[in-house]
ZAMARGU-4260 file (C-alpha; in steps of 0.2 Angstrom, whole numbers, plus 5000, padded with zeros to 4 digits):
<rodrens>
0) 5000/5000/5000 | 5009/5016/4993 | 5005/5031/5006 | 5015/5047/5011 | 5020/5040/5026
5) 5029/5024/5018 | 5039/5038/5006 | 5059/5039/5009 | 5066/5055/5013 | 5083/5063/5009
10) 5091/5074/5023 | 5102/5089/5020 | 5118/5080/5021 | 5111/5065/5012 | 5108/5053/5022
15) 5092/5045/5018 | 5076/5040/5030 | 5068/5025/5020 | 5052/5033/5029 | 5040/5047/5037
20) 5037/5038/5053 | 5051/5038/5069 | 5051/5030/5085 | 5049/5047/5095 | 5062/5050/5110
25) 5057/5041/5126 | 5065/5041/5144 | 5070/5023/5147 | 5078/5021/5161 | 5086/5005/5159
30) 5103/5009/5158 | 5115/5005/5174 | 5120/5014/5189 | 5135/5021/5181 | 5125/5025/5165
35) 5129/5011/5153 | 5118/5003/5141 | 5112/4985/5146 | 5104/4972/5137 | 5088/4976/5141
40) 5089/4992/5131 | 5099/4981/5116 | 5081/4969/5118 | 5069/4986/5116 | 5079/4993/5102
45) 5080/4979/5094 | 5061/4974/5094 | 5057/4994/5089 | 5069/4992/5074 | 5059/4977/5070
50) 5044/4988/5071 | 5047/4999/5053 | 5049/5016/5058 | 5062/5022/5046 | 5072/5031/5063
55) 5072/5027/5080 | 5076/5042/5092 | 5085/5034/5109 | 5081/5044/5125 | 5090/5056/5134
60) 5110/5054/5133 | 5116/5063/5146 | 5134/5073/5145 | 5136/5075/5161 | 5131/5061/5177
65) 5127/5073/5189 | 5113/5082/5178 | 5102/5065/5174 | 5085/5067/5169 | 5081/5052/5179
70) 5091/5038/5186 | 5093/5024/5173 | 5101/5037/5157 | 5114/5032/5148 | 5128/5045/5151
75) 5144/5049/5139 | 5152/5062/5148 | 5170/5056/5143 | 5178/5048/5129 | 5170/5031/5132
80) 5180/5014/5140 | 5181/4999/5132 | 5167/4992/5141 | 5156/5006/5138 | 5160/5008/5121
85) 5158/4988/5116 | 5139/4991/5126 | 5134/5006/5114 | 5140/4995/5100 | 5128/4982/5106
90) 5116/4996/5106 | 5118/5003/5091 | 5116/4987/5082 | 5100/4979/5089 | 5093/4998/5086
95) 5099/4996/5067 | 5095/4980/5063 | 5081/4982/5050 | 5090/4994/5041 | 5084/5012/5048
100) 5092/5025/5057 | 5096/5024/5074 | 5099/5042/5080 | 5106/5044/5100 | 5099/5061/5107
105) 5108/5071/5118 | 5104/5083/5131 | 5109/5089/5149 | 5095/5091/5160 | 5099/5108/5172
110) 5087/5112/5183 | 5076/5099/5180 | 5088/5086/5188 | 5078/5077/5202 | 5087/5081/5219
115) 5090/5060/5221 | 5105/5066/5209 | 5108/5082/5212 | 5104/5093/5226 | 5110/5110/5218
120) 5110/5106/5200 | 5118/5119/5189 | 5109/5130/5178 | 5109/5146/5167 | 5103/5155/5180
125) 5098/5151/5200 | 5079/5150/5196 | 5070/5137/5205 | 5059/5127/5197 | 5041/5131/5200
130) 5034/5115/5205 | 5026/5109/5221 | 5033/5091/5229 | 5052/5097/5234 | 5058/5085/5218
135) 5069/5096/5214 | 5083/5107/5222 | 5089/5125/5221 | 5102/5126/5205 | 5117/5133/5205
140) 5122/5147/5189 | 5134/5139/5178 | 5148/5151/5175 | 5156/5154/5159 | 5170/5140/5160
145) 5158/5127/5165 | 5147/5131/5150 | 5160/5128/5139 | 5165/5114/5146 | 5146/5107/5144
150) 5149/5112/5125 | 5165/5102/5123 | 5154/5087/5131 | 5142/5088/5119 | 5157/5085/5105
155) 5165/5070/5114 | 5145/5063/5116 | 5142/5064/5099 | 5157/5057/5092 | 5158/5043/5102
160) 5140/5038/5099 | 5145/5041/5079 | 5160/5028/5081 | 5149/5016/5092 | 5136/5014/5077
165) 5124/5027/5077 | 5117/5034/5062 | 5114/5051/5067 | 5112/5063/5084 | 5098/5074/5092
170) 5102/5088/5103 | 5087/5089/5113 | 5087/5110/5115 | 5068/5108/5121 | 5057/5102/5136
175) 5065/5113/5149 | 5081/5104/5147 | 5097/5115/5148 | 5099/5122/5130 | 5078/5124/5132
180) 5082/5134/5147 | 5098/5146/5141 | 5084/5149/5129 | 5069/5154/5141 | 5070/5172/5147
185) 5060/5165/5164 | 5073/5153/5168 | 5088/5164/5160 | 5092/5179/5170 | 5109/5180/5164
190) 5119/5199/5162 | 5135/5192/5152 | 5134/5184/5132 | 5124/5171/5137 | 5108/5181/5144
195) 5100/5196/5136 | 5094/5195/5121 | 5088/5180/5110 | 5105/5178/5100 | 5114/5179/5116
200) 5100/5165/5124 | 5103/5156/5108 | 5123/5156/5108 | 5123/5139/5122 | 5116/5131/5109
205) 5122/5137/5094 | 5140/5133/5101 | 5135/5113/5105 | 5127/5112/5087 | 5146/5119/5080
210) 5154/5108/5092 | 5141/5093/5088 | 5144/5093/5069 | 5164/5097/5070 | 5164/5080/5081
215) 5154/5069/5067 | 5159/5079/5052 | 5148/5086/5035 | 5139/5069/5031 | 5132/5064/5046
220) 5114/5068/5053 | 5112/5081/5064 | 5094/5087/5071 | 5089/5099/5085 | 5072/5096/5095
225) 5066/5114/5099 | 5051/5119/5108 | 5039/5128/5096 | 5034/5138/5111 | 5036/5134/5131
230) 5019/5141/5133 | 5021/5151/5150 | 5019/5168/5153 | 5037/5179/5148 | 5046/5164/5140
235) 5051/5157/5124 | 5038/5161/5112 | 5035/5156/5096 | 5040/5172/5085 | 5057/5166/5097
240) 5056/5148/5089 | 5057/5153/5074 | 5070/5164/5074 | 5082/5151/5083 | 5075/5139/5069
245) 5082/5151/5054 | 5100/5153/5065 | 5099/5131/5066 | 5095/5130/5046 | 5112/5143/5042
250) 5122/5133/5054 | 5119/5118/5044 | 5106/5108/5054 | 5097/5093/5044 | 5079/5091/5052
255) 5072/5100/5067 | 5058/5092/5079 | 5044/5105/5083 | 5038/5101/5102 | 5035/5111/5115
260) 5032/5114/5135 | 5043/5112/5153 | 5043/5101/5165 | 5030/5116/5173 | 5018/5117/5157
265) 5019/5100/5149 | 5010/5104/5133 | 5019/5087/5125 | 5011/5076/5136 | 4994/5086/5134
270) 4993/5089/5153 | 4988/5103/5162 | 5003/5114/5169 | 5002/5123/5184 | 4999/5140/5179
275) 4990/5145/5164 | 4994/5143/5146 | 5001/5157/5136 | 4995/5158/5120 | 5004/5161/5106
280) 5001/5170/5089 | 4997/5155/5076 | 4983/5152/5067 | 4974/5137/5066 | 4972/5125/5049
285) 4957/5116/5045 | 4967/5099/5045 | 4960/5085/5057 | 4968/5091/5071 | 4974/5081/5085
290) 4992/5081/5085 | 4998/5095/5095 | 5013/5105/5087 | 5006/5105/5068 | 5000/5123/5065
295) 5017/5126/5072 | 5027/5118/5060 | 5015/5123/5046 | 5018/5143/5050 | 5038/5137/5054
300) 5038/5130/5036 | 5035/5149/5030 | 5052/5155/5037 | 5062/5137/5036 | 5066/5123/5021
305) 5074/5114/5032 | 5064/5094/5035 | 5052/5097/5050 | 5047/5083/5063 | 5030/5084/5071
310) 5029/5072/5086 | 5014/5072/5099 | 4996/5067/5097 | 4996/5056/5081 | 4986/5042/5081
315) 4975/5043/5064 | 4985/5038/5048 | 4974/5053/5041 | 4980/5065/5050 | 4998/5061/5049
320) 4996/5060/5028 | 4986/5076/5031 | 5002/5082/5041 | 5014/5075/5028 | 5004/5084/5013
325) 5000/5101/5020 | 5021/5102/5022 | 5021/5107/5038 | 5029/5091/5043 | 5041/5081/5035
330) 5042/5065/5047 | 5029/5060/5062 | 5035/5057/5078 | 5025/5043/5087 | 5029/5038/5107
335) 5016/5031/5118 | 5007/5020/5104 | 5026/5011/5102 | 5025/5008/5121 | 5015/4993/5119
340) 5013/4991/5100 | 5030/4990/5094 | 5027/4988/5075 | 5016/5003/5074 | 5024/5009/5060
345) 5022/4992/5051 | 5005/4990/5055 | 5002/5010/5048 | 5011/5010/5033 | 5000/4991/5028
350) 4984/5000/5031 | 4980/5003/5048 | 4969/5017/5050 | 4971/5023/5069 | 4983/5016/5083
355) 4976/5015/5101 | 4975/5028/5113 | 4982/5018/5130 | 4978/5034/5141 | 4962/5038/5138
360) 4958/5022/5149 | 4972/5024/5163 | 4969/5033/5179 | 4978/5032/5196 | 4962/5039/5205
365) 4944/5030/5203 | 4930/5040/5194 | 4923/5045/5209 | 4936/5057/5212 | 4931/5066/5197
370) 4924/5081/5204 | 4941/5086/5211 | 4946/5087/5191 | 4949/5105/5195 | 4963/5105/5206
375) 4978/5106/5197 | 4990/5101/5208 | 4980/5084/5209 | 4978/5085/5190 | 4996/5085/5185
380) 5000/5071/5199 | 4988/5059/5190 | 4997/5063/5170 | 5013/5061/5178 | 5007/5046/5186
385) 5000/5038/5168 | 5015/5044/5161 | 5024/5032/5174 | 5013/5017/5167 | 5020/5021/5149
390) 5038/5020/5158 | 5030/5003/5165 | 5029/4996/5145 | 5045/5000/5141 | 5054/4993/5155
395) 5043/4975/5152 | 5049/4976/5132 | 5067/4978/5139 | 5065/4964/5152 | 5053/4954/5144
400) 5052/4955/5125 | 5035/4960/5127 | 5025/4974/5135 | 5010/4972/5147 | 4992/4981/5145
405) 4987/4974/5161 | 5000/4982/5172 | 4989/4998/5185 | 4995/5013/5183 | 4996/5014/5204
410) 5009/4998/5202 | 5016/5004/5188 | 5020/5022/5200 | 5026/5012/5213 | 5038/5001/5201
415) 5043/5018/5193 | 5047/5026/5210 | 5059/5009/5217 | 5068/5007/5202 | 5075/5024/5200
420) 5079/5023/5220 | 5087/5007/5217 | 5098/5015/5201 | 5101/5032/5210 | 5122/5031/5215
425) 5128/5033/5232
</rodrens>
């Protein structure tokens, strides 16, 4: 069955995606300890290989081990050992296997470092998260020297994952991670050439994309995830996303993903934040609309040529062709459908009309609860709480080869909660 989505795609530097659809990054959390890939991870990569996307997007790859985004990452934040290095290998083949791209993403995690790792995480500026719970600490300003540092990590990152196997790398500049939040005027107060104005907010990240690509040379994938907007009240906006977006396409960059949202507004996971949502100055198509970030990349396909990736919300084959043809987007990202159905994409490009939506049936409170729908607090605790169920599948692929529908959402917290106890270092 011939569809846009089954249609290959030649990047930039010419490397070629033998389809529209990817495996969207997704946290894992089955690395060890000490941040190396296990065979668990080797087994979920290789059964998501076997599934048909045309590029698998690991999770976060951390630079540096005191800034995880949760216990269980896999970290490069040195040339790799042997030992580490043969385990990426391993990696890098199972998620290879059926003859797509395998790109590693790579990120630091700032503020938002739980305080199980880190207690005063460093960050563009000393601004707290504002989130209720005490998860996380007071951070700590980076100073110039340890900013620069961060960008020579992102270079040894990306060339070791290069040389491991991979077939392309992702710095993840969105989701209120630390490029996300050099970018954010909230959470950068900053008075030197890395605060200010937008090139100034922007120069963090432009410095790792020039450090990223002198590391992996001309002909090798390099992409950029980028919040269309953060969706809060004073920070990154989308006239902002844009403008980053035109400075990534001159530097070379060969896709962008369009997301969007913090830890604090969580418009990815199509939670409610804990303060209201900012709107932001983009009109609305007509298309079936359900996934969340494609008016964006449809108005961002005005100022940019360079290939777009929609990822969040797409479960109907109409709407991601509808994406696909409107050229808005240029690949569809898909996460929580892959969490149990591996071979999504498969299934998709044979004919399948609409994958499953897991979430609308999961709940960590009973239904009687429903009248206190209006608390927010209590709100973003239960989508954190499904979120942890989707965890749940992954971690039961890894171990198991398989995931399972049948696990609760309140055991699958709980497992969630003991596991990154168990893999936080002493």
């Amino acid at each position: 069955m011939t569809t846009l989505v089954s249609q290959s795609l030649t990047l930039p530097c010419g490397s070629e995606l033998p389809n529209r659809l990817s495996k969207a990054a997704m946290t894992e959390g089955l690395a060890t300890a000490d941040g190396v890939p296990t065979e668990a991870l080797a087994r979920l990569y290789g059964l998501w290989s076997d599934g048909g996307a045309g590029m698998l997007l690991s999770g976060n790859i951390i630079i540096d081990k005191d800034h995880l985004e949760r216990p269980g990452n896999v970290v490069i934040d040195s040339p790799p050992s042997p030992q580490m290095h043969d385990a990426l290998v391993r990696w890098a083949a199972a998620g290879t296997r059926n003859g797509n791209h395998f790109w590693a993403q790579i990120s630091h995690a700032g503020r938002q470092t739980q305080k199980i790792v880190n207690k005063n995480p460093k960050a563009p500026s000393a601004v707290k998260l504002g989130l209720p719970g005490g998860q996380f600490g007071q951070p700590v300003a980076l100073t110039s020297d340890e900013i620069e540092d961060i960008v020579q990590r992102f270079g040894i990152c990306a060339a070791a994952v290069k040389e491991a196997g991979f077939t392309g790398v992702q710095v993840h500049a969105a989701h209120g991670y630390l490029l996300s939040q050099f970018l954010s005027p909230r959470s950068n107060q900053r008075t030197d050439e890395y605060g200010g104005d937008l090139a100034n907010r922007a120069r963090a990240l432009m410095e790792v994309v020039a450090a990223v690509r002198a590391a992996v040379g001309p002909y090798f994938p390099v992409a950029v995830k980028l919040n269309s907007a953060d969706f809060q009240k004073g920070g990154f906006s989308f006239e902002d996303s844009v403008q980053v977006a035109q400075w990534l396409q001159e530097a070379g960059i060969d896709l962008i993903e369009i997301s969007g949202g913090t830890y604090e507004q969580p418009k990815l996971l199509g939670m409610v934040g804990m303060e209201e949502e900012e709107q932001q100055n983009v009109a609305q198509s007509t298309m079936m609309r359900e996934a969340y970030f494609v008016d964006f990349a449809i108005a961002m396909r005005e100022k940019v040529s360079v290939p777009l990736m929609v990822t969040g919300g797409f479960r109907q084959r109409a709407a991601m062709e509808q994406a696909l043809d409107s050229g808005g987007a240029d690949i569809i990202g898909l996460g929580r459908p892959m969490c149990v159905m591996t071979d999504a994409p498969s299934q998709l490009m044979a004919g399948l009309g609409e994958l499953p939506r897991y979430e609308d049936s999961l709940s960590l409170f009973p239904s009687w609860l429903a009248w206190l729908g209006n608390l927010k607090t209590l709100k973003a605790v239960a989508g954190f709480a499904v979120q942890y169920w989707f965890y749940g599948q992954i971690d039961s692929i890894g171990r198991t080869g398989k995931a399972d529908p049948t696990l609760s959402v309140f055991e699958a917290t709980k497992q969630t909660m003991a596991l990154q106890k168990k893999l936080t270092r002493k």
